[in-house]
C-alpha positions as CSV (number, residue, x, y, z in Angstrom):
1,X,41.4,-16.7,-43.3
2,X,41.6,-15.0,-46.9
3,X,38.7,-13.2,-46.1
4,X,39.6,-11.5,-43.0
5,X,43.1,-10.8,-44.4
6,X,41.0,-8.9,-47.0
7,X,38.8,-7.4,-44.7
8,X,41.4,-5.6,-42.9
9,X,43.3,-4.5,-45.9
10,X,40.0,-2.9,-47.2
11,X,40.1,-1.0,-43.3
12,X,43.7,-0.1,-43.5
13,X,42.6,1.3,-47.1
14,X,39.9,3.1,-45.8
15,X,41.7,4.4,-43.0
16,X,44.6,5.8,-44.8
17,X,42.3,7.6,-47.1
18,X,40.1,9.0,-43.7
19,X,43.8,10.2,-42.1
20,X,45.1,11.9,-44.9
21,X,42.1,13.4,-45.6
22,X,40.5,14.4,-42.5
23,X,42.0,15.8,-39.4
24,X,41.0,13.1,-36.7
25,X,42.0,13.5,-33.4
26,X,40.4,10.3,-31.7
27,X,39.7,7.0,-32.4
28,X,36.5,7.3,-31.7
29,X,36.3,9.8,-34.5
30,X,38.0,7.5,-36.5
31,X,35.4,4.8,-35.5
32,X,32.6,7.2,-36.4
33,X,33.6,7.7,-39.8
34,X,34.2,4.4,-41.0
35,X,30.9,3.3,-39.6
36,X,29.4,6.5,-42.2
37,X,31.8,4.0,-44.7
38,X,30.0,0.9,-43.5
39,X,33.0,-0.7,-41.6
40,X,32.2,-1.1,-37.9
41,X,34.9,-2.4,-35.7
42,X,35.5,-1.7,-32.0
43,X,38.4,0.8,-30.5
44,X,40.4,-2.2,-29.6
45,X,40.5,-3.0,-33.3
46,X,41.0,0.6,-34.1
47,X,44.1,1.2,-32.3
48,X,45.6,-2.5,-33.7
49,X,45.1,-0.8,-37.1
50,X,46.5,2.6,-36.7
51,X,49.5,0.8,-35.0
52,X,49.7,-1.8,-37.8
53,X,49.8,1.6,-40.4
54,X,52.4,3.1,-38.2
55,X,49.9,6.1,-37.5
56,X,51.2,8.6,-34.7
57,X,49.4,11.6,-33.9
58,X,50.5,15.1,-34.3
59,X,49.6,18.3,-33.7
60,X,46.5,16.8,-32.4
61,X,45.7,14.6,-35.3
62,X,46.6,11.4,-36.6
63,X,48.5,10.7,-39.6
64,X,50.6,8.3,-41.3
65,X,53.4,10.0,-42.8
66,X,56.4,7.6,-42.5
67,X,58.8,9.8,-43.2
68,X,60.8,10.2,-39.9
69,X,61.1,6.3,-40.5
70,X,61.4,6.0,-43.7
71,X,64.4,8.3,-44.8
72,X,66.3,6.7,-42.3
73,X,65.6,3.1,-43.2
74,X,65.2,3.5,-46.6
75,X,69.4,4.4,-46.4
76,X,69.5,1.7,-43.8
77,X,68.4,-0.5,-46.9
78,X,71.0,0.7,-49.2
79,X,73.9,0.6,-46.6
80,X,72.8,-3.0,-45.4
81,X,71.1,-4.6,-48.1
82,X,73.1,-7.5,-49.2
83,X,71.2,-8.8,-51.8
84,X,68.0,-10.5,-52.8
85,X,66.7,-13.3,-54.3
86,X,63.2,-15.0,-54.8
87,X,61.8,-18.7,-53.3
88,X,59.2,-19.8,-55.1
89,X,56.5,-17.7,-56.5
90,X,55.3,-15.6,-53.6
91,X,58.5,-15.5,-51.4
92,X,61.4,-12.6,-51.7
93,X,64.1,-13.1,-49.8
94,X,66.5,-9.7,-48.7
95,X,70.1,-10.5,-47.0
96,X,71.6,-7.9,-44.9
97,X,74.5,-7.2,-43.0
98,X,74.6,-9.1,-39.3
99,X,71.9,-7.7,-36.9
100,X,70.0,-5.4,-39.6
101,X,67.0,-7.5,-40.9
102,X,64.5,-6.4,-38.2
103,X,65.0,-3.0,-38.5
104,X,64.7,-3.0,-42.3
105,X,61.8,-5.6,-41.9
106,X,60.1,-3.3,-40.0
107,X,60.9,-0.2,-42.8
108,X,59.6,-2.7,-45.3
109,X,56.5,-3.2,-43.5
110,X,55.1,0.2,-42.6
111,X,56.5,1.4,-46.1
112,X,53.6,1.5,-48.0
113,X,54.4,-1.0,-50.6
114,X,51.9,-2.7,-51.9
115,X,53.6,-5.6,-53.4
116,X,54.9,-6.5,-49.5
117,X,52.1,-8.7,-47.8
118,X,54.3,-9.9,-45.0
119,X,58.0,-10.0,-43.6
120,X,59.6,-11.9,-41.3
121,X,62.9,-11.2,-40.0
122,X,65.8,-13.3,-38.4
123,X,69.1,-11.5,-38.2
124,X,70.8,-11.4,-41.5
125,X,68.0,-12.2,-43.5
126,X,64.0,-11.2,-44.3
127,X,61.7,-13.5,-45.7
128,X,58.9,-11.0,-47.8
129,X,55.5,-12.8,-48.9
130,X,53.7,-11.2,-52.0
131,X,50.1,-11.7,-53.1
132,X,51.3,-13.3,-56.7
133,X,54.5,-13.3,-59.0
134,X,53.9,-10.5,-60.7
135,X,54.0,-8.4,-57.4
136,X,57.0,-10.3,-56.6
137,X,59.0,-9.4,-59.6
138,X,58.4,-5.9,-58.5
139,X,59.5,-5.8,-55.1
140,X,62.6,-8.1,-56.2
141,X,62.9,-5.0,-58.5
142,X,62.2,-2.2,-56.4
143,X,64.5,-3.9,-53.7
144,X,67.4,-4.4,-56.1
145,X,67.1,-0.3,-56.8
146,X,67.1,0.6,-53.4
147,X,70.3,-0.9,-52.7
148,X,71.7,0.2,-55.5
């Protein structure tokens, strides 16, 4: 399982990189250029990524700027983050007001962060996994100045 988990972070990787510097305007396109990169997946896994990256396509062309969702979130964060904490060594935890973990789970999982491997949401509170503690001591950290 580790090894598919690293196999498609090495894809969303390379995919970023092909979207922000490329203008592609299919997934085919896409496809094409990370088979020149040595990854060959089919469109079905294609579209799963972009969607996973929170890729949308404008003017024609993909791209992965989150910044219509992440201005708004990222205040959504401050306004209702109510603290977090860490679970063992791989496990952040984020409380938040009533009804506002998904939303801010979601935020936290197209944000870009690398320390966040995976969320999972209930209503009032997000469970984060990180890779290792060091990564976790950042996001507690980073998480902390956000809702400052």
């Amino acid at each position: 399982m580790k090894n598919i988990a690293s196999q498609t972070s090495r894809r969303h990787e390379l995919i970023a990189d092909i979207v922000g510097s490329y203008s592609v305007s299919s997934q085919a396109e896409l496809g094409e250029l990370l088979a020149e990169r040595g990854i060959r997946v089919s469109q079905s896994c294609i579209s799963r990524d972009l969607s996973q990256l929170g890729a949308v396509k404008r003017d024609g062309a993909y791209t992965l700027d989150r910044s219509d969702i992440a201005d708004g979130d990222r205040g959504a964060l401050a306004a209702y983050g109510r603290g977090v904490d860490q679970a063992g060594p791989h496990l952040a935890i984020v409380r938040t007001a009533t009804g506002s973990a998904q939303r801010i789970a979601l935020f936290l999982d197209r944000s870009g962060w690398r320390e966040v491997l995976a969320t999972l949401a209930g209503d009032d509170t997000i469970f984060i996994a990180t890779r290792n503690q060091t990564e976790q001591r950042a996001l507690l950290a980073r998480l902390r100045r956000a809702m400052a």
